[in-house]
N, C-alpha and C positions, 0 to 999 in steps of 0.2 A: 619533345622528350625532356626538356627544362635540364635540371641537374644532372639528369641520367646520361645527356650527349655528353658530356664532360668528362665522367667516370664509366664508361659504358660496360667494365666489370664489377662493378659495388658488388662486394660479394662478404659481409659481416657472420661471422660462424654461428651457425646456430644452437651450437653445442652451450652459447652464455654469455657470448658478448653482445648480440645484439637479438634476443630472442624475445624481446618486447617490440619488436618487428611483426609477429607473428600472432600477438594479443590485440594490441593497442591496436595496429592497424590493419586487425582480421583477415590477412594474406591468404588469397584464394589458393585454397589446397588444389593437388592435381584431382585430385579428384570432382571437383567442379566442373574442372576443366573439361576432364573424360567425358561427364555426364553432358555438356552444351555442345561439346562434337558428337555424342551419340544423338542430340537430339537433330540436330543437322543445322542447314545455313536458314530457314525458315525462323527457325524459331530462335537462334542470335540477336535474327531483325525484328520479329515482333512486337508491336505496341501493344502496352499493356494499358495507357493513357495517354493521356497529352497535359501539357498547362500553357493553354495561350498557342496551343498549335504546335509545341514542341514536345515529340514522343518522350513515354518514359518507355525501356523496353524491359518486356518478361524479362529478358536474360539477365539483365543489374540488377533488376527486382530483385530475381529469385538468392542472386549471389547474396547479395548483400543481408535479407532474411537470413540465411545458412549462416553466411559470419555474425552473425546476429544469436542466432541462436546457438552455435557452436560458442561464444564467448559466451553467454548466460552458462551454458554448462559446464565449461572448466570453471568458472566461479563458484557455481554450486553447483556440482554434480547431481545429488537426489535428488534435486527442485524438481515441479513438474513445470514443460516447458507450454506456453501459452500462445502456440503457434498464431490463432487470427493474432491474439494482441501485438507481438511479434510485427506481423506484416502490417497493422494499420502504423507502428509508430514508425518504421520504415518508409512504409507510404506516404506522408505526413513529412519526415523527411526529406524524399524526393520532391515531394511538391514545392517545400518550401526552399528547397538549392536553387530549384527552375527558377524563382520567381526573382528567389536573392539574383541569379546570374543574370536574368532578361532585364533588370532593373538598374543592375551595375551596369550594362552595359547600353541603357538609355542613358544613364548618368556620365557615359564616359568612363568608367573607374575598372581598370585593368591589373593584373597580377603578371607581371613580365615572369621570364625564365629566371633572369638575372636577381629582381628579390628574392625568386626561391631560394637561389646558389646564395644569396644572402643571410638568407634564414640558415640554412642546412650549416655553412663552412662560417658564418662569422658571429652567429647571437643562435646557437641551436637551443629550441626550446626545451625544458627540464624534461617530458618523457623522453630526449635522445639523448640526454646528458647523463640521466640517472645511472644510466650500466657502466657508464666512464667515471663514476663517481664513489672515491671508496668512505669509510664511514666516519671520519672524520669532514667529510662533505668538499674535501679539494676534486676538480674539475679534471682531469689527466686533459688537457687538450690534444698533446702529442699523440697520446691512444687514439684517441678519438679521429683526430686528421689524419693519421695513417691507415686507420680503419677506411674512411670516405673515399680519399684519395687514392691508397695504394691496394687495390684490393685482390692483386693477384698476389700480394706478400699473403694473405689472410686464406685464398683457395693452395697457395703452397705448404700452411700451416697445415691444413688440413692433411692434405697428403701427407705432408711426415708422421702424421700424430695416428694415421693408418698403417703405415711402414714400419713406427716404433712397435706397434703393435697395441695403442694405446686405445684406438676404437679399429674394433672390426670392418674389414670392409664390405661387407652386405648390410651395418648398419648404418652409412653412411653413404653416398653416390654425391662428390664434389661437383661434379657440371649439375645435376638436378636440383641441388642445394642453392646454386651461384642462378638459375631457373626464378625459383622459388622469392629468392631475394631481390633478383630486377621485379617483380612485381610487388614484392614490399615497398621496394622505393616510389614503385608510382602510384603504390595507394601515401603514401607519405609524402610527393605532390600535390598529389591530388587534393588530399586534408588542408595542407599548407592554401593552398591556393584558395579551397572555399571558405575555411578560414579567415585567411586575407580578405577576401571579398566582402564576408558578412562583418568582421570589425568596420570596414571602412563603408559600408553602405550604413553599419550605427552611427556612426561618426557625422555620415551625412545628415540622417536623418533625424539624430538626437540635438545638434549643435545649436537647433533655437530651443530647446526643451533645458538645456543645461544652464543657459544665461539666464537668473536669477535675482530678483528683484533686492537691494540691500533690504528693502522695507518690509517685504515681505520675508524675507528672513528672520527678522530681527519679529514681525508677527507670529511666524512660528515661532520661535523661540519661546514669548510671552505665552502662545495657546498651552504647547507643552509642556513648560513649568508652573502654571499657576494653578493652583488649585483651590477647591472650595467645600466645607462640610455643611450638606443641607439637611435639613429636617422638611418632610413635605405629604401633603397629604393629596393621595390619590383618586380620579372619581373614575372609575374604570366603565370602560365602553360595554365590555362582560356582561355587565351588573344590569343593562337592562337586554331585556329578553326579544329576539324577533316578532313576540305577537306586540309589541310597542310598537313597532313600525311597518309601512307599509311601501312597496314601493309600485309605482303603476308602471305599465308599458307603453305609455305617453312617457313618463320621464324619463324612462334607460333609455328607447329612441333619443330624447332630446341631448341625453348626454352622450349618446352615441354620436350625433350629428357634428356639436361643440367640437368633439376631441377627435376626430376619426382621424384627422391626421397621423394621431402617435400610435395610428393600429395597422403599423404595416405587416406585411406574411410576405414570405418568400414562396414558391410552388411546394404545396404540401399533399401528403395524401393520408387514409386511412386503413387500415387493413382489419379484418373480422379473421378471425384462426380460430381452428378447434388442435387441441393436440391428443397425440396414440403415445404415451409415457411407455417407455422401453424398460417396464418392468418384469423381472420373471414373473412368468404364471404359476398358477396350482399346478398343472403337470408339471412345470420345472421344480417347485417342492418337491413335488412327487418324487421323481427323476433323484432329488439329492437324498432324499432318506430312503430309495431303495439302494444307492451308491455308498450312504454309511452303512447301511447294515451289511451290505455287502462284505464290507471293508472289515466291520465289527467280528462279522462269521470266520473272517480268514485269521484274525488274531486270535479267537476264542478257540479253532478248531486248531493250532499249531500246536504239537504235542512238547516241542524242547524248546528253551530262553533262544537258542540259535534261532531256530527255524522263527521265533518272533520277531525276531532282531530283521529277520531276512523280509519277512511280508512286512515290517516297517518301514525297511530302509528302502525296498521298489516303489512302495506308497511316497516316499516322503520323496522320491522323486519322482516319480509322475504327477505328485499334486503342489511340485515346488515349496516341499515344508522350508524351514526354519530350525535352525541351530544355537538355542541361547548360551552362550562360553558361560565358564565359571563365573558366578557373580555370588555375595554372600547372600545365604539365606534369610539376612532377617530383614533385606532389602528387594526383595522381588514382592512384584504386585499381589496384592496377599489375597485375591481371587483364583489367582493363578496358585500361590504356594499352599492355600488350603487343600487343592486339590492333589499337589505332589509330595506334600513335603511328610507324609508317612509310608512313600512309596522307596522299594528297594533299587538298587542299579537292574536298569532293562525291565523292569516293569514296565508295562503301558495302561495308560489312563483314560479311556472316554468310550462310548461319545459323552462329550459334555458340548452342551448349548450355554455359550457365552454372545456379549450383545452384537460383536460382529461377526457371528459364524458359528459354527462346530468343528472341535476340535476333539484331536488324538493326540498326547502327550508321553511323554517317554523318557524315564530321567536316564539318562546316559551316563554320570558318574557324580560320586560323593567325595570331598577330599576336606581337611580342617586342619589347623594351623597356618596357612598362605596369609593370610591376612586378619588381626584380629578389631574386630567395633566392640566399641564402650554406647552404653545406654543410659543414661545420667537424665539427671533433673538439677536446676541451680536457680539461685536465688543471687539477682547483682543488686547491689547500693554500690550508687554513681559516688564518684569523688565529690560532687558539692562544691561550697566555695572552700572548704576545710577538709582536705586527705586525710587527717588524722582522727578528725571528729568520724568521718566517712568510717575512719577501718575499728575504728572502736566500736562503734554503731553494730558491723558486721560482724566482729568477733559474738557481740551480744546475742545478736540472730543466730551465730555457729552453738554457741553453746545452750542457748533453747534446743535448736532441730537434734543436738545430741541428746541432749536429758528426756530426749521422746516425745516429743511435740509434735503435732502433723506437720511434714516439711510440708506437701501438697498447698497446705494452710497460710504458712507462712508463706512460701513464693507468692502466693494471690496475693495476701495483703501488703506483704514490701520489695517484691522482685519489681526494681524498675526497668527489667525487658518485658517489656508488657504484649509480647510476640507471643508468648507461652504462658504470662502469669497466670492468666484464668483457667488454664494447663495444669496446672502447679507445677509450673518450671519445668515442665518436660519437655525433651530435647529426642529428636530420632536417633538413632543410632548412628556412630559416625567412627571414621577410621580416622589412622592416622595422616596428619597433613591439612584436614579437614578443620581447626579449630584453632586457634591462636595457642602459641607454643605454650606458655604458662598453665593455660588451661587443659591442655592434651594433655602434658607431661602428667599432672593431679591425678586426672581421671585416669588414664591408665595407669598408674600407677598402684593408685587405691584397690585392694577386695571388694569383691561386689556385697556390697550393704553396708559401707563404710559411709562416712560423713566427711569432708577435709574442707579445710579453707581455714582462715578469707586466703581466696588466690585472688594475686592481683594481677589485672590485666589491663591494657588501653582504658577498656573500658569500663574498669571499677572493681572493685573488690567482689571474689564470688563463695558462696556456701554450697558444695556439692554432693550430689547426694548421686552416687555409684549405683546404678538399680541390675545391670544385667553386663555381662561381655562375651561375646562369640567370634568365632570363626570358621563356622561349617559354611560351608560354600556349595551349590549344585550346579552339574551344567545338564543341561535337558532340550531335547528338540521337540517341536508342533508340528502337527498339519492341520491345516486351516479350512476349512469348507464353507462357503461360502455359496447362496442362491444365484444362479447365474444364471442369465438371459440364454434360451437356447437359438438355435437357427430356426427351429420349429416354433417358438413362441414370436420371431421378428418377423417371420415371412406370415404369420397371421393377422400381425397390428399392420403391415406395408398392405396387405390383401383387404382390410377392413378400411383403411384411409384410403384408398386406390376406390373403392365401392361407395366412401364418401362422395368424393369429388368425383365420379363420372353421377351421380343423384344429383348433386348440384348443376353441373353441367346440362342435363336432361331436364330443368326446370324448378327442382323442389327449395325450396327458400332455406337459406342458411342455418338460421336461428329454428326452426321449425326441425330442419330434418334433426340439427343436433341434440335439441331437448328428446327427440325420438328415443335417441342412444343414449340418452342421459349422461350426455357431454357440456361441458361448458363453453358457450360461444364467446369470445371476448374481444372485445373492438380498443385496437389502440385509440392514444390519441394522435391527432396531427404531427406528423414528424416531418423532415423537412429531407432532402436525399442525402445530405452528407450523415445521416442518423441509421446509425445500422438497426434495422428494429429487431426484435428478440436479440440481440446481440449477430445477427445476420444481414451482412450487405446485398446475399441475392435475392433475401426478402423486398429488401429495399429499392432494390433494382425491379423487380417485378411489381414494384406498386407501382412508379414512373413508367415503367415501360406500358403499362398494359390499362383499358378501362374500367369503367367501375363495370363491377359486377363479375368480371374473369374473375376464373376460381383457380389457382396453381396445383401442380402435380405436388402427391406427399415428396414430401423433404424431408430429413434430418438436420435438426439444431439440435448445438450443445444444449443439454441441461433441460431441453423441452422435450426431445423427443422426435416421432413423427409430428410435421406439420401439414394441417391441410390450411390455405387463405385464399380470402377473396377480396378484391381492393372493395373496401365499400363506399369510400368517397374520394373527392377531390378537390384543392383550391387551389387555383392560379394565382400568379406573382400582382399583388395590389394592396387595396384595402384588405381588414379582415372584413367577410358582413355579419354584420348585426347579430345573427342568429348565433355565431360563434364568443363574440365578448357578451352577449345578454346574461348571464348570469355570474362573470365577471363585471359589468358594468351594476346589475343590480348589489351584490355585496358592498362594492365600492359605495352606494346610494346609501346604502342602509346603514354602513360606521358610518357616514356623514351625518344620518338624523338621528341615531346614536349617541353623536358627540353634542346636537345641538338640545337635548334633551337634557344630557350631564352639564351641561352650558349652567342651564337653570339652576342646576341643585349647586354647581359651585358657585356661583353668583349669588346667591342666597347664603353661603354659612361663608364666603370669602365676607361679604357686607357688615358681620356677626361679628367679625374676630379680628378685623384689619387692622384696629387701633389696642392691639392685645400686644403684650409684652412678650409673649410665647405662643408658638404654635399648639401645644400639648392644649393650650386652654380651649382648643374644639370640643372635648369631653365634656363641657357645660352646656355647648348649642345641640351635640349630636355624638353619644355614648360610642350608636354604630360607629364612628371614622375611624380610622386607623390612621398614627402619625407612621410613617418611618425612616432612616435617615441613610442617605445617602453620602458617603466619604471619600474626599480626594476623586472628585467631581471634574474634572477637563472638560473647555469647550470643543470636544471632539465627539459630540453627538450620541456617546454611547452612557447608560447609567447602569450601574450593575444590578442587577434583579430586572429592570424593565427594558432593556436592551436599547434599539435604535431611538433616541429622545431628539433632535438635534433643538428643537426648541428649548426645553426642557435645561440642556446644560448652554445654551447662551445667556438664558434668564438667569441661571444662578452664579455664572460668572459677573454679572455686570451686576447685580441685584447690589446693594447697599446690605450691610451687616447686619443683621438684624431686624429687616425690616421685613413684615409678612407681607407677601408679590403672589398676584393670580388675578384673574384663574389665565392658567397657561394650557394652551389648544396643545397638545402633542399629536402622537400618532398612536396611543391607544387610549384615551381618555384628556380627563383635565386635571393639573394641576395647583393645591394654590402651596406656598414654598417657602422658606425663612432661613436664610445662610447664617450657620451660625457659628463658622470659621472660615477664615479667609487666608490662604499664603499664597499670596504673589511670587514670580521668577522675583528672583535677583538678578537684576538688570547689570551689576557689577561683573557677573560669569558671564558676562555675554560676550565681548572682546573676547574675552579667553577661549570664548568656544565658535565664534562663530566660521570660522576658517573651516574647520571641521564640518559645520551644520550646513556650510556652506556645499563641501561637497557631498557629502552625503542627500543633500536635496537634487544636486545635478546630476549625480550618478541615477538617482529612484529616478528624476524627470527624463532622462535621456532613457532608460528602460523603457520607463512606460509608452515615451512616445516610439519607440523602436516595435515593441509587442503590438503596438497601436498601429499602427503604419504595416508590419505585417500581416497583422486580420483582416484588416481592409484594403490589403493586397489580393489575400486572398478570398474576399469577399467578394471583389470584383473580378477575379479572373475567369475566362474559359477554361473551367476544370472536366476533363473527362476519365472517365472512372470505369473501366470496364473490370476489374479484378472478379466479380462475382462469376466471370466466364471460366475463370482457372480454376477458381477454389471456393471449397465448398468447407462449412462452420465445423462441421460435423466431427 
């Protein structure tokens, strides 16, 4: 029980002292609870996988998803939640604690009780400090330790603050509360502890990764500050076409043989799917536009504005309408306000067909004066180096757009907000609050069709030009209709993929019977079992599980539909063969004779031009070349426009100033190159900095080897993975 034997009432009020108990550490509600004793003592114990022989069970699973998904949703409640994604990064989780804990404790490396009580009562980490902490950032320890410590002072709080009459007593229950919170604290062991575990298994593992060579430091230092401006002429691999080259199946064999080593696979399989797309049918069209007109009849044939009012307001709740509040009129979507905004109170509007639906609209009330928008157009000249020059400039500009000049005109040609110049300074309508005070104050201020300025503001002097100001305002509500899948149109596409796969099953060839139906057969590529394919683990799971040619029952995937699949291939853990890199090996073949073809043509106009004073003088040997230049160039392998070079920027770091170097072999062509600035590091910043550069390379080295050491933890582990038995994508 670590800290918990010690205080065995912790009981923090959840009313605000310590109610980041309940977020941070997604405290299993009773209702979890309910639901794992309603499922009984079977399913507590259930394995849902293993790693390395050590169960993970449904029941943490499923908790932990729930706290998982319950925190996404107090953070954003409208989000939509992405339940599988949810469960693989949970899963993924679990796997990766198992492996951190079986590995700690190969190593020896242990989390006593005693560090926790260490943690919690002597160096508590800033999420347990924050709620003890007011806003000038002092620490209350005393709160705090009397909190941990004395926690029946904190359940007797509660009880007075029910007596005072300060919270009701059916909205609080103290013993459920004081419940609630021993299982906060042992998910706040728990953290602690894995926590603990995983720093110290980096620690283990990163600590030859962080010792740092002085010399190679002091190398990077020189890679990352020195730079180079090249001019260089390109012979791109592009340029010559596949009928130049040829490649046999003698030589992709031969270069198959050479390298096979670097073409391992893990067990992989393929799978061939046709998909039933759960879209509505014609009769569900149908179905909606005998349902508007229905709807359309019942409004046409109401004889009084009541009796309208009444067959809208049963509509707009059986079809879940929408209620839009007051907003001003000259700001609603103007698809929308063309269609209401000559309509009276309690009028209704439709059917109208817009792009998501058909709708019925109904303005429910008009009101004007609540808030009023200005509609303006403006002209800024920026301050310059000279403010004064700047506002004289602008007065000139004011008093043209006065004497009747098109402002429109004028903003294009010297509004330096060039957001709207080509606008002519038009600006949407905006209320107030909206617009920097100087500016607001003007415009509202002015009649509409007035002129005023220079106003100055942050951002420079402005001429405004007053075009409109309102305040009518509408609130109106919709109902929305929308084609919907019926049960009749799903249980015909389940009935037609069910008729698929018993055809296949009975003999008829995949691809053959689907072109029948005029379906599309589609064959993944090679996935490997941790790859959920369609975005589905039981896809995945039935490719492993089963031989080639089995054909599975329709399923439902997200976003596909009905699925029918049949594994259509498979590869065991070895080499790849041949048959699978042959057209990866052949491309690879083909830029190689590619490159040795541009070999020639740059060897030829590099011989031309080596003893030339400039690279540009290639226009003499050959009009077609293109020079162009490359700037602030690092030997870090990348050039801007040509991407990955690593050749390419060591040749022009090292290359001598001036001098034209080639031809240089890269990775899409050849280069020939003429550095024609050079800035070295300043070897002088380097003491000053390398302390710093120092840790910043141990901190990335110890990362990397930590994420490295954990992939190939779990690259070797016996991982078993049965989730595809509980849950389904759908």
């Amino acid at each position: 029980m670590g800290l918990l034997s010690k205080m065995r009432q912790f009981s923090p009020y959840l009313l605000g002292v310590f109610a980041f108990l309940f977020i941070a550490f997604m405290v299993i509600s009773d209702s979890n609870f309910s639901e794992i004793m309603r499922r009984g003592k079977g399913y507590a114990s259930e394995s849902l996988g293993s790693v390395n022989g050590k169960d993970i069970l449904r029941k943490d699973f499923d908790i932990r998803v729930k706290e998982a998904s319950d925190q996404q949703r107090a953070g954003n409640p409208d989000a939509e939640i992405d339940e599988e994604q949810l469960r693989q990064q949970v899963w993924d989780q679990m796997v990766e604690e198992a492996i951190l804990s079986q590995e700690a404790e190969k190593a020896g490396i242990t989390v006593t009780a005693d560090q926790i009580q260490d943690i919690m009562l002597d160096n508590p980490p800033d999420y347990l400090r924050k709620d003890f902490t007011d806003s000038t950032g002092k620490f209350n320890r005393e709160q705090y330790l009397k909190v941990v410590t004395d926690p029946e002072s904190i359940g007797e709080n509660i009880r007075q603050l029910i007596q005072a009459g300060k919270i009701q007593a059916n909205q609080v229950d103290p013993d459920s509360e004081v419940a609630k919170i021993k299982r906060g604290l042992l998910k706040i062991e728990d953290f602690i502890k894995k926590n603990q575990l995983s720093e110290s298994m980096r620690s283990l593992i990163s600590m030859p990764a962080s010792l740092t060579s002085p010399l190679y430091i002091k190398s990077k230092f020189l890679v990352d500050n020195s730079t180079a401006d090249v001019n260089y002429i390109p012979f791109d691999v592009s340029r010559v076409s596949d009928k130049e080259v040829s490649v046999s199946d003698e030589e992709i064999s031969s270069y198959y043989e050479k390298n096979k080593q670097y073409y391992k696979q893990k067990s992989t399989r393929k799978l061939k799917y046709i998909t039933f797309p759960l879209v509505p049918s014609a009769s569900d069209t149908n179905n909606l536009a005998r349902k508007i007109t229905k709807i359309q009849n019942e409004f046409e044939s109401a004889a009084t504005s009541e009796q309208k009012d009444n067959a809208f307001d049963l509509n707009f709740a059986n079809y879940s309408g929408k209620t839009n509040d007051f907003a001003p009129i000259k700001l609603i979507d103007p698809v929308r306000l063309a269609l209401i905004e000559n309509a009276k109170p309690h009028d209704i509007v439709g059917p109208i067909k817009l792009s998501d639906g058909t709708y019925f609209f109904r303005v429910d009330s008009l009101r004007s004066g609540e808030k009023q928008l200005v509609k303006s157009s403006h002209i800024l000249i920026n301050f310059g180096t000279n403010k004064d020059s700047a506002k004289a400039f602008a007065e000139k500009i004011y008093k043209r757009a006065k004497s009747g000049e098109d402002f429109a005109q004028l903003a294009s040609q010297y509004s330096a907000d060039k957001s709207n110049s080509s606008q002519g300074g038009s600006l949407k309508y905006f209320g107030k609050g909206e617009m920097v005070k100087p500016f607001e104050d003007a415009a509202f201020a002015a009649p509409v069709g007035s002129i005023v300025g220079p106003v100055e503001t942050q951002f420079g002097f402005h001429i405004i030009s007053v075009k409109d100001k309102a305040s009518d305002e509408i609130k109106y509500s919709e109902i929305r209709f929308g084609v919907v899948l019926s049960g009749g149109t799903r249980n015909m596409l389940k009935r037609d993929a069910i008729s698929f796969k018993e055809q296949i099953a009975a003999g008829k060839q995949f691809d053959t019977l689907a072109k029948q139906l005029k379906k599309n057969s589609v064959e993944t590529v090679f996935f490997e079992k941790s790859t959920p394919v369609l975005g589905s683990r039981f896809l995945t799971d039935f490719a492993f599980e089963n031989e080639v040619g089995t054909v599975s029952n329709p399923i439902e995937v997200k976003r596909y539909g009905i699925v029918v699949v049949q594994v259509s291939d498979t590869r065991q853990p070895g080499t790849k063969p041949l048959v699978d890199m042959k057209e990866e090996i052949k491309e690879r073949l083909k830029r190689i004779k590619k490159l040795d073809i541009i070999k020639a043509k740059a060897e030829s106009v590099y011989n031309k031009i080596k003893d030339k004073d400039i690279l540009a003088s290639v226009s003499e040997v050959d009009p077609s070349l293109e020079v162009r230049t490359a700037s602030k160039v690092r030997d870090n392998g990348q050039v801007m426009g040509l991407g990955s070079e690593p050749a390419f920027t060591s040749k022009a770091l090292s290359s001598p100033l001036g001098k034209i170097v080639g031809p240089i072999r890269g990775e899409k062509g050849y280069f020939i190159i003429q550095v024609t600035d050079k800035q070295p590091a300043d070897e002088s910043k380097f003491a000053a900095q390398e302390d710093i550069l120092k840790q910043s390379m141990a901190q990335q080295g110890k990362s990397n080897a930590y994420y490295q050491w954990l992939a190939t933890q779990k690259e070797q582990a016996t991982i078993e993975d049965n989730r595809s038995k509980y849950y389904r994508e759908n």
